[in-house]
Legacy VTK file of the C-alpha trace (Angstrom):
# vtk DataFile Version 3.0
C-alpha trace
ASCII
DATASET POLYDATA
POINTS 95 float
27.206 31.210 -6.032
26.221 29.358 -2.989
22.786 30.141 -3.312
22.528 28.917 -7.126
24.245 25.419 -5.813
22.240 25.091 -3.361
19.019 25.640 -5.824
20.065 23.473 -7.997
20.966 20.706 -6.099
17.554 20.992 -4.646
16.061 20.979 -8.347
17.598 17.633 -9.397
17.156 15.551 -5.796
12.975 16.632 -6.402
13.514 16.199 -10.138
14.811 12.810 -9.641
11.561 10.285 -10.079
13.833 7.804 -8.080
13.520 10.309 -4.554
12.239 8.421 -1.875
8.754 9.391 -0.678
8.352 6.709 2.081
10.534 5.433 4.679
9.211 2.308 7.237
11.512 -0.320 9.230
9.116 -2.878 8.536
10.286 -5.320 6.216
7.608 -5.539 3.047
6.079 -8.687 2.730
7.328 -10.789 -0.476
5.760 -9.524 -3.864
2.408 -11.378 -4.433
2.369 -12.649 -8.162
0.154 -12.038 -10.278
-0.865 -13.524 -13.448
-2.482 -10.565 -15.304
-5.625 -11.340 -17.823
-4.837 -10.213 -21.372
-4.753 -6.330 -22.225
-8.237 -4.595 -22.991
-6.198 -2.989 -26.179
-3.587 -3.087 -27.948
-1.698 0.315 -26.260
-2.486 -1.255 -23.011
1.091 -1.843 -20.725
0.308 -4.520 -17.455
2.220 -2.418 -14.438
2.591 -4.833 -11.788
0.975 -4.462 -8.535
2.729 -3.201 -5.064
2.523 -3.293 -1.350
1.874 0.452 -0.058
2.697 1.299 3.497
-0.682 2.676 5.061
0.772 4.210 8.375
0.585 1.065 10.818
0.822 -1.968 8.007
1.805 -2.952 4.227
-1.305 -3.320 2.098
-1.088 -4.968 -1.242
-2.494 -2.365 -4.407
-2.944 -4.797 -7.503
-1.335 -4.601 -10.669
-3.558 -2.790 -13.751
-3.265 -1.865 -17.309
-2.325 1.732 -17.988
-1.428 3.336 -21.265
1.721 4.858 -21.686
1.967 8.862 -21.519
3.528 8.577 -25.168
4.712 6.312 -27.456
8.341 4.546 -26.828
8.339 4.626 -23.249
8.800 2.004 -20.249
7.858 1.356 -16.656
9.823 1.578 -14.482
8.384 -0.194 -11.678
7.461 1.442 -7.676
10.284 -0.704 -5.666
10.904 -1.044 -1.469
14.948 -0.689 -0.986
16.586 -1.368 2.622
19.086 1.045 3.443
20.724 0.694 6.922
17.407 -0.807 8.541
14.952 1.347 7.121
12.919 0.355 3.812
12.379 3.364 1.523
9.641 3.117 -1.207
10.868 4.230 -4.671
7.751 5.418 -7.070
7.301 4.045 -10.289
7.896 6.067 -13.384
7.826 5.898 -17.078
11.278 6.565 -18.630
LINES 1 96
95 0 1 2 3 4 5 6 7 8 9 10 11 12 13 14 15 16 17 18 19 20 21 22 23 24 25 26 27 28 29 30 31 32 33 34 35 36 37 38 39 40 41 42 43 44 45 46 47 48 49 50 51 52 53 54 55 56 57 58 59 60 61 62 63 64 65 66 67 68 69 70 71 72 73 74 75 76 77 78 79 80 81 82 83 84 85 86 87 88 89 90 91 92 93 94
């Protein structure tokens, strides 16, 4: 029984597109905005662009357009979250 809790609990934290990947105590800088050029198509969703931590500093990855995986879904955008001092970086995901 312990075992199968234990598995499972392990199967939804990984599971979970919201799991933190990276964890800094460097504040991100603020957002830069952009002001994206229209779509090259009509499928064509703008996901906004993001500052990645790159081991010793933030650098800023520019928004693009992507096509959804399927039809009826959304972005969820990549997002920096402070918990307790420490910034963890939550990856973007289509829902």
């Amino acid at each position: 029984m312990k075992k199968t809790f234990i598995t499972l609990a392990l199967a939804m934290a990984f599971s979970n597109p919201a799991w933190p990947q990276v964890v800094v105590r460097v504040r991100p800088p603020r957002v830069v905005v952009e002001r994206p050029v229209p779509p090259p198509g009509p499928r064509y969703v703008w996901t906004p662009g993001l500052y990645r931590w790159e081991g010793a500093r933030y650098i800023w990855v520019p928004g693009r357009y992507v096509i959804p995986p399927r039809p009826g879904v959304v972005w969820i955008a990549p997002r920096w979250v402070e918990r307790n001092g420490s910034w963890f970086f939550i990856e973007g995901y289509w829902r």
